[in-house]
N, CA, C and O atoms as CSV, one atom per row, in Angstrom:
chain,resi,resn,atom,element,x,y,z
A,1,UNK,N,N,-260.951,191.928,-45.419
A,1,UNK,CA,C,-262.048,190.989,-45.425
A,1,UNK,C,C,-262.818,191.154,-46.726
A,1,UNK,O,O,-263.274,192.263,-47.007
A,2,UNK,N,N,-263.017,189.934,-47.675
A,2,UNK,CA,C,-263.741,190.306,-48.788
A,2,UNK,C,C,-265.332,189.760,-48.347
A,2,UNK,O,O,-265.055,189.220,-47.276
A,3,UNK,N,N,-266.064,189.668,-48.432
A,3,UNK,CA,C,-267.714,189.113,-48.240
A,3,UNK,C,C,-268.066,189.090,-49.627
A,3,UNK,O,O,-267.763,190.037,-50.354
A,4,UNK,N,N,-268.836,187.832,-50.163
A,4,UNK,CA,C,-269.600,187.526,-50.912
A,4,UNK,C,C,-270.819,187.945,-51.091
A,4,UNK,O,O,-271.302,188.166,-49.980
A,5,UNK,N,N,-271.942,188.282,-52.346
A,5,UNK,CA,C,-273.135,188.681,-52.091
A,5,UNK,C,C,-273.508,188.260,-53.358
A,5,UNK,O,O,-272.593,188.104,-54.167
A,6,UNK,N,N,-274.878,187.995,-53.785
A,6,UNK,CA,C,-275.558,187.549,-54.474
A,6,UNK,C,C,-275.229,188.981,-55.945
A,6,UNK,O,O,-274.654,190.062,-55.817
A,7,UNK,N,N,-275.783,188.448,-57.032
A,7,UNK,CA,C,-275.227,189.396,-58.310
A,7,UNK,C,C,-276.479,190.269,-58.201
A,7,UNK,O,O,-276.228,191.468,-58.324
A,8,UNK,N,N,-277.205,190.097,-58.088
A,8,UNK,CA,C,-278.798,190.662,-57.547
A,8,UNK,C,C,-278.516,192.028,-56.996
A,8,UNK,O,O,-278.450,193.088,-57.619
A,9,UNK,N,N,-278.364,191.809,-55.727
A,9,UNK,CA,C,-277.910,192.377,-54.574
A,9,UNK,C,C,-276.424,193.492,-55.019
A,9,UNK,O,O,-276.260,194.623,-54.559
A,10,UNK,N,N,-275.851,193.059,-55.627
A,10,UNK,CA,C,-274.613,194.136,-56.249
A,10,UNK,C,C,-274.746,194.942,-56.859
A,10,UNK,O,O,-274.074,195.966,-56.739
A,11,UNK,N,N,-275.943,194.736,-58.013
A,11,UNK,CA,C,-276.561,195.228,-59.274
A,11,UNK,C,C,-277.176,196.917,-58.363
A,11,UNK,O,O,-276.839,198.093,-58.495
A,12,UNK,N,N,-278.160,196.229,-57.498
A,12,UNK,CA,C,-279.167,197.171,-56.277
A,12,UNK,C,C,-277.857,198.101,-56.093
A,12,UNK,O,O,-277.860,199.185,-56.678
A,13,UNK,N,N,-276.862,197.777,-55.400
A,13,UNK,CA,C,-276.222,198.444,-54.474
A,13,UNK,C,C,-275.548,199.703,-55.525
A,13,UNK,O,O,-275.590,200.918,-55.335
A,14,UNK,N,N,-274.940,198.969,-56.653
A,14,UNK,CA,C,-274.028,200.066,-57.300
A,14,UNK,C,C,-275.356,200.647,-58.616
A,14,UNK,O,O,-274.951,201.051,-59.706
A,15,UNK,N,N,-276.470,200.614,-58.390
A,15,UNK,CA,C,-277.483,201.623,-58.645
A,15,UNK,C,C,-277.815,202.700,-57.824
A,15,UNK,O,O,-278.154,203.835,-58.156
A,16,UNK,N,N,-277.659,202.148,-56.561
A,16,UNK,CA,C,-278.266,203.057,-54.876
A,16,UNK,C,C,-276.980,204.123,-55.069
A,16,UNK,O,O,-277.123,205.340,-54.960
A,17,UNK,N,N,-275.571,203.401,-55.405
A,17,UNK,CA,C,-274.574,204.278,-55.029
A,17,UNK,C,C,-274.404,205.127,-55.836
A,17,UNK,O,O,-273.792,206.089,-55.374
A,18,UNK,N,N,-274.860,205.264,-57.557
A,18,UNK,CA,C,-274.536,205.579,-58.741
A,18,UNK,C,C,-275.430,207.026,-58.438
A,18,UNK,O,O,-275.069,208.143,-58.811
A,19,UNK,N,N,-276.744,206.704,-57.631
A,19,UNK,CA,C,-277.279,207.891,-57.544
A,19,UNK,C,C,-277.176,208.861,-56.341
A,19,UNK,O,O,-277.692,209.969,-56.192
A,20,UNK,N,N,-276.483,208.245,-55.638
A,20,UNK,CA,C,-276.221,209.066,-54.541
A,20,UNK,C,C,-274.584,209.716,-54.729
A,20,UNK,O,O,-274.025,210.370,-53.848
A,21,UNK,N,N,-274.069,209.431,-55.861
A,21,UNK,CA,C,-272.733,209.666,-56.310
A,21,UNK,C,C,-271.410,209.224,-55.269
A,21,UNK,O,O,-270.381,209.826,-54.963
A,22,UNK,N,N,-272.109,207.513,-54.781
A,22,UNK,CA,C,-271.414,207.252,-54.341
A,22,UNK,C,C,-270.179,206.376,-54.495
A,22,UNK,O,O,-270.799,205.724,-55.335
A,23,UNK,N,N,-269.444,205.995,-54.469
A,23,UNK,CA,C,-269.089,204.163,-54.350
A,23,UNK,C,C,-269.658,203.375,-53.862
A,23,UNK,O,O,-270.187,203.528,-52.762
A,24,UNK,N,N,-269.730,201.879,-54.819
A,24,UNK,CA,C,-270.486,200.824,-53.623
A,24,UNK,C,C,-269.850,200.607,-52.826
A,24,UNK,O,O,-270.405,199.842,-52.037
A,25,UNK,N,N,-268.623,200.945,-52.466
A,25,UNK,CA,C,-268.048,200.286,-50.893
A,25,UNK,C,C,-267.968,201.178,-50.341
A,25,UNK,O,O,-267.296,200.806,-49.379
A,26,UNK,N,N,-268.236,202.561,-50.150
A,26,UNK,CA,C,-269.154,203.721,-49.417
A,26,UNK,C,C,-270.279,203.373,-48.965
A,26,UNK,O,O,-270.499,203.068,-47.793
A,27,UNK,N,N,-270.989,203.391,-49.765
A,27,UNK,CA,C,-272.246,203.202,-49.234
A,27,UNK,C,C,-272.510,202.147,-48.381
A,27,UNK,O,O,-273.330,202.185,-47.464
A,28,UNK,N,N,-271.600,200.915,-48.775
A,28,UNK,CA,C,-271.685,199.558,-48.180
A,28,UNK,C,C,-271.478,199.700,-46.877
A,28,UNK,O,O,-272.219,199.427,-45.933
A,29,UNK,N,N,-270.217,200.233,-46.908
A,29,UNK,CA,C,-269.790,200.662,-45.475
A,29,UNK,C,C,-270.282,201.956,-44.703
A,29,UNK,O,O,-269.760,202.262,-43.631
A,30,UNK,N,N,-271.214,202.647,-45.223
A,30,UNK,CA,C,-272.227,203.939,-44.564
A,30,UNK,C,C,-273.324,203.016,-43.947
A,30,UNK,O,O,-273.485,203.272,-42.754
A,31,UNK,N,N,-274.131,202.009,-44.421
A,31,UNK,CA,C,-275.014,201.374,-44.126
A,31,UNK,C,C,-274.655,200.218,-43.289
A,31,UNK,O,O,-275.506,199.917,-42.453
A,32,UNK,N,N,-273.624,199.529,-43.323
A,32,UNK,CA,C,-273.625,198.487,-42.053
A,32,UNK,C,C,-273.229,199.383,-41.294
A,32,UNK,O,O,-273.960,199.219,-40.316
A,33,UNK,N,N,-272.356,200.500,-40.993
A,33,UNK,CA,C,-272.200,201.521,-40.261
A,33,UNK,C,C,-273.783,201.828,-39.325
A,33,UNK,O,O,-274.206,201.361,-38.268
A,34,UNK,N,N,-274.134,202.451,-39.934
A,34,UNK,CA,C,-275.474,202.573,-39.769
A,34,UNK,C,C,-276.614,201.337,-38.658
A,34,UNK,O,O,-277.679,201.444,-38.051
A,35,UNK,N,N,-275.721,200.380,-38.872
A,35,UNK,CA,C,-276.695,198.910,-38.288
A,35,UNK,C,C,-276.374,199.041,-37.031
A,35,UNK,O,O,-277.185,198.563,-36.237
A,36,UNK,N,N,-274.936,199.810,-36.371
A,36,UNK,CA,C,-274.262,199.479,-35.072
A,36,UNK,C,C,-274.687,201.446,-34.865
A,36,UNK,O,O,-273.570,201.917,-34.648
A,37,UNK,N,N,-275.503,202.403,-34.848
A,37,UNK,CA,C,-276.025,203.411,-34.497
A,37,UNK,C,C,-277.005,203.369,-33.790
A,37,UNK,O,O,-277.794,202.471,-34.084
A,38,UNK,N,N,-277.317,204.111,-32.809
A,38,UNK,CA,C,-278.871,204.272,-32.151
A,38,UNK,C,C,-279.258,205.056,-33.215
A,38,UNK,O,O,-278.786,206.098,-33.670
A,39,UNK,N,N,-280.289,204.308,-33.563
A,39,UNK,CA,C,-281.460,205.020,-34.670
A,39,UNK,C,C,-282.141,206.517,-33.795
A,39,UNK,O,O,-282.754,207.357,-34.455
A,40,UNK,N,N,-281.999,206.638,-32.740
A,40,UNK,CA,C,-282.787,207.876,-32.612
A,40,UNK,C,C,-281.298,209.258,-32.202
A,40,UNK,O,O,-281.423,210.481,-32.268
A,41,UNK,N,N,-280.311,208.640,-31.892
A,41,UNK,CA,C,-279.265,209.612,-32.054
A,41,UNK,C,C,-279.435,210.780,-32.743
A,41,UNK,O,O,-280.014,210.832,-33.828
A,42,UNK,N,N,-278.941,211.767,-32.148
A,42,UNK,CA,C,-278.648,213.275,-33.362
A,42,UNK,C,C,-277.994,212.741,-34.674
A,42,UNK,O,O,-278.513,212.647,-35.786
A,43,UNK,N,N,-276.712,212.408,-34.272
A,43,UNK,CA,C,-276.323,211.850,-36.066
A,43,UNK,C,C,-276.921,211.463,-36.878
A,43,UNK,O,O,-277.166,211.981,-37.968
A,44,UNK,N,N,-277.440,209.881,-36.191
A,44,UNK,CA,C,-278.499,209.394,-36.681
A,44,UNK,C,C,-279.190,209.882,-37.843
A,44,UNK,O,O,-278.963,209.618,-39.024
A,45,UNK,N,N,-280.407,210.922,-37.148
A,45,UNK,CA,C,-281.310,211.318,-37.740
A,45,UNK,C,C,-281.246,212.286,-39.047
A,45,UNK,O,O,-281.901,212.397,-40.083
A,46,UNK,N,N,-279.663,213.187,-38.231
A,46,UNK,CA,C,-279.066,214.097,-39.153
A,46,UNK,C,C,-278.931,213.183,-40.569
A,46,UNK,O,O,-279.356,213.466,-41.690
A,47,UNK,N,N,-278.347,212.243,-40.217
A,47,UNK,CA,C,-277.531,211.600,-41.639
A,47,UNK,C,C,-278.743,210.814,-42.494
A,47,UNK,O,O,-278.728,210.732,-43.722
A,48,UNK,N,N,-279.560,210.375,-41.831
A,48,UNK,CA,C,-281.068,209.619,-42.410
A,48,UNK,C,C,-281.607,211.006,-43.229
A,48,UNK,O,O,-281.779,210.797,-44.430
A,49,UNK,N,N,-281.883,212.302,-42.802
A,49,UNK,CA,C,-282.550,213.290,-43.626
A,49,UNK,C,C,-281.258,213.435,-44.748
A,49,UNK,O,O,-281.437,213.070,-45.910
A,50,UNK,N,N,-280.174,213.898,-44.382
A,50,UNK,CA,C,-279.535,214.123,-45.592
A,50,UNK,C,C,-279.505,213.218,-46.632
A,50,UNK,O,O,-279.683,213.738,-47.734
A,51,UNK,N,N,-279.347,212.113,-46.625
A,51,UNK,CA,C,-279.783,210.816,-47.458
A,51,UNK,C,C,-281.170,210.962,-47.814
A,51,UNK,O,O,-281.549,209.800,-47.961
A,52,UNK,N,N,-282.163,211.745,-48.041
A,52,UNK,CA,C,-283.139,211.707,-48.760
A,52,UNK,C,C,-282.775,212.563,-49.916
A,52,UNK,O,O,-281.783,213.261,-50.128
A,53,UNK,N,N,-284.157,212.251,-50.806
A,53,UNK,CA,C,-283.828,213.092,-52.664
A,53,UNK,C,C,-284.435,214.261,-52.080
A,53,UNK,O,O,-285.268,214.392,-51.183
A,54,UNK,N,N,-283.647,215.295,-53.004
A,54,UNK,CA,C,-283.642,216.410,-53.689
A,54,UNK,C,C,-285.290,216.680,-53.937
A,54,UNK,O,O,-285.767,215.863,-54.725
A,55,UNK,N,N,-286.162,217.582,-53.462
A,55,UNK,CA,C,-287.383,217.486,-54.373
A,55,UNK,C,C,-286.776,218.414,-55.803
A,55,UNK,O,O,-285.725,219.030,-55.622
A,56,UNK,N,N,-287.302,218.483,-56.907
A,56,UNK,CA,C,-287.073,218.912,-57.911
A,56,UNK,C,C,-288.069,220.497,-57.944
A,56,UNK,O,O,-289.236,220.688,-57.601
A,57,UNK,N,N,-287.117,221.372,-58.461
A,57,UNK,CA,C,-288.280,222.853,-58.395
A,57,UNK,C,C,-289.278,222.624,-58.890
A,57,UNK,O,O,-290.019,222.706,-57.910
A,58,UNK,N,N,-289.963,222.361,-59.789
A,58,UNK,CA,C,-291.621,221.878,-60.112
A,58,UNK,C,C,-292.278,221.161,-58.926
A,58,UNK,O,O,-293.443,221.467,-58.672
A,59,UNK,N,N,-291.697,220.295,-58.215
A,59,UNK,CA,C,-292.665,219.546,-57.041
A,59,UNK,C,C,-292.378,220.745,-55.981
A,59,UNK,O,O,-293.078,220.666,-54.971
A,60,UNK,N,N,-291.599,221.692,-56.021
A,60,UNK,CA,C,-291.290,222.597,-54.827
A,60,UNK,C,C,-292.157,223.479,-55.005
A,60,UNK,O,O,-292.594,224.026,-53.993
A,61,UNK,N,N,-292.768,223.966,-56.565
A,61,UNK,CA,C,-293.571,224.950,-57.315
A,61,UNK,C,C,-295.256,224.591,-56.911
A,61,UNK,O,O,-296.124,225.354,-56.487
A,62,UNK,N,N,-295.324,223.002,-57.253
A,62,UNK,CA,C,-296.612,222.606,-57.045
A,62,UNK,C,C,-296.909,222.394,-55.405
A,62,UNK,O,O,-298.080,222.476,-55.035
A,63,UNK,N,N,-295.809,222.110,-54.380
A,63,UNK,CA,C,-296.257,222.288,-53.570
A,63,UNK,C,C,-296.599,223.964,-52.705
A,63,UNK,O,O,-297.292,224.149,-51.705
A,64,UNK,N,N,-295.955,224.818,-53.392
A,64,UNK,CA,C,-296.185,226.098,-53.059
A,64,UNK,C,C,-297.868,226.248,-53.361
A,64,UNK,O,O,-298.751,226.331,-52.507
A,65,UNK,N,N,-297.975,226.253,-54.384
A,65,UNK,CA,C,-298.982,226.678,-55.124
A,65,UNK,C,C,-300.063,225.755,-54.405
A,65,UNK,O,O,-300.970,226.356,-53.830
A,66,UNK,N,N,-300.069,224.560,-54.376
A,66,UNK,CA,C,-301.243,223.886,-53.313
A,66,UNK,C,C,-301.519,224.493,-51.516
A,66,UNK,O,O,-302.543,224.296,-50.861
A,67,UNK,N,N,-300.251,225.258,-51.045
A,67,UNK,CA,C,-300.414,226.019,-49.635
A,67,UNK,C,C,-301.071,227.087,-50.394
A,67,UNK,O,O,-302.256,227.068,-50.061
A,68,UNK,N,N,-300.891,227.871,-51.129
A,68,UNK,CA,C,-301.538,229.557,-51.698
A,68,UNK,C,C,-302.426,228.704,-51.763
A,68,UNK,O,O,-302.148,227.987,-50.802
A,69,UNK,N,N,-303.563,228.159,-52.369
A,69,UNK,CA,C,-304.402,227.264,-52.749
A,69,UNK,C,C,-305.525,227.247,-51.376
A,69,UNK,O,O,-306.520,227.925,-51.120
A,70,UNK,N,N,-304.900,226.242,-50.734
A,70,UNK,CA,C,-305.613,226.187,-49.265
A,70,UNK,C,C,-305.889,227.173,-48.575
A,70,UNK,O,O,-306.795,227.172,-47.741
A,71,UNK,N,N,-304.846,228.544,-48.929
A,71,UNK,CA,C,-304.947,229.420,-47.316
A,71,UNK,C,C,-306.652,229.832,-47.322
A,71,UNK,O,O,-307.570,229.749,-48.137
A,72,UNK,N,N,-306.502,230.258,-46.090
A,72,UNK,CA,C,-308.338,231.017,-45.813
A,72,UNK,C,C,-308.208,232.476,-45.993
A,72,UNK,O,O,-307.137,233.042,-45.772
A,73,UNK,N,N,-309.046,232.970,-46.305
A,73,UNK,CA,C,-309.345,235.048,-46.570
A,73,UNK,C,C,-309.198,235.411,-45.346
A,73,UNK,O,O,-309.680,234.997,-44.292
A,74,UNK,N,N,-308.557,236.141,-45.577
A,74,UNK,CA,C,-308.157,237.453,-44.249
A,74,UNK,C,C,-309.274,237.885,-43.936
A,74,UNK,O,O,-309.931,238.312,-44.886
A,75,UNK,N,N,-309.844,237.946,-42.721
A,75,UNK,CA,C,-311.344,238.233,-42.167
A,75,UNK,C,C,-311.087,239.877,-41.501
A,75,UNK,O,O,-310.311,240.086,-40.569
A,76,UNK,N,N,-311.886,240.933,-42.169
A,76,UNK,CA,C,-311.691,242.553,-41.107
A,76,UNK,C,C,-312.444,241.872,-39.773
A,76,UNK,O,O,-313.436,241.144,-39.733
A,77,UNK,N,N,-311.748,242.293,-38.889
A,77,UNK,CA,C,-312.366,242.303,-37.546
A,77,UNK,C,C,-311.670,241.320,-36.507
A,77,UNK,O,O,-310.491,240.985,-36.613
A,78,UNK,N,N,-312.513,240.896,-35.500
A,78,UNK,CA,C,-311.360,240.335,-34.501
A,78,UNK,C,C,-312.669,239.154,-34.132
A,78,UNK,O,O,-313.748,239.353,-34.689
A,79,UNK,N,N,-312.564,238.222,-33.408
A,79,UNK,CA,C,-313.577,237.495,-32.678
A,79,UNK,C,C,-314.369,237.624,-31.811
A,79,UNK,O,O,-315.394,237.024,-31.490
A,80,UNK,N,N,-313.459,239.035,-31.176
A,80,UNK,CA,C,-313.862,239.792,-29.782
A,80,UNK,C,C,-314.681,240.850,-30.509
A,80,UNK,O,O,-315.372,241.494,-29.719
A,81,UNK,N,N,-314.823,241.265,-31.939
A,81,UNK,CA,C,-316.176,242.133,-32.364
A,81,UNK,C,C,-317.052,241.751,-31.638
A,81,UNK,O,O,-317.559,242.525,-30.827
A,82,UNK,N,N,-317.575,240.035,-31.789
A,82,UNK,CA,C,-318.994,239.580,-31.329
A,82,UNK,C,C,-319.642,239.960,-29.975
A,82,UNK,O,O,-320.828,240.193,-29.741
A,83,UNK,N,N,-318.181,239.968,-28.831
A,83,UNK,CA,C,-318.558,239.892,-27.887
A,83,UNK,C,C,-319.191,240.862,-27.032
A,83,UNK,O,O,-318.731,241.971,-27.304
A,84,UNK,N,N,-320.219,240.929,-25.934
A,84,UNK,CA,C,-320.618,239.699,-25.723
A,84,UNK,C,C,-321.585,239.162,-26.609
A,84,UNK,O,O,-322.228,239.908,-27.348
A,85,UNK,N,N,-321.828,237.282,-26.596
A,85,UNK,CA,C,-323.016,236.845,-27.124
A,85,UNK,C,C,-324.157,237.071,-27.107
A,85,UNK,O,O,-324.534,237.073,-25.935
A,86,UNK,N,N,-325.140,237.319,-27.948
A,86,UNK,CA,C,-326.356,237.710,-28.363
A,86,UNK,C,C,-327.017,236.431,-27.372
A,86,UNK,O,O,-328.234,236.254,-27.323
């Protein structure tokens, strides 16, 4: 079966595939694949996360460094020091 598609639309696809190091008729056929899945399936979901990017070590660096950032000071003592209330 060949299917027709707009030059638009081809351009998109074998960019999407170029970076996912795919073929466009991989991918073509991963994604209508995809149309006949229960979206909440184990596979599913499995194969939706693996299909996301890579963060790059600098965004992995800056997000480290923004958790060290946030944490709160280690407090001596317990909550139960107070007790009972004054």
């Amino acid at each position: 079966m060949t299917i027709q598609i707009p030059d638009d639309l081809a351009r998109c696809l074998k960019g999407i595939a170029a970076s996912q190091k795919k073929s466009v008729e991989q991918l073509a056929l991963e994604r209508l694949r995809s149309l006949f899945d229960d979206a909440s399936s184990p596979a599913a979901v499995l194969r939706a996360v693996r299909e996301l990017p890579r963060p790059s070590s600098s965004t992995v660096d800056d997000l480290e460094a923004a958790i060290a950032a946030a944490r709160l000071p280690v407090r001596d003592g317990s909550a139960f020091d107070m007790w009972p209330p004054s």
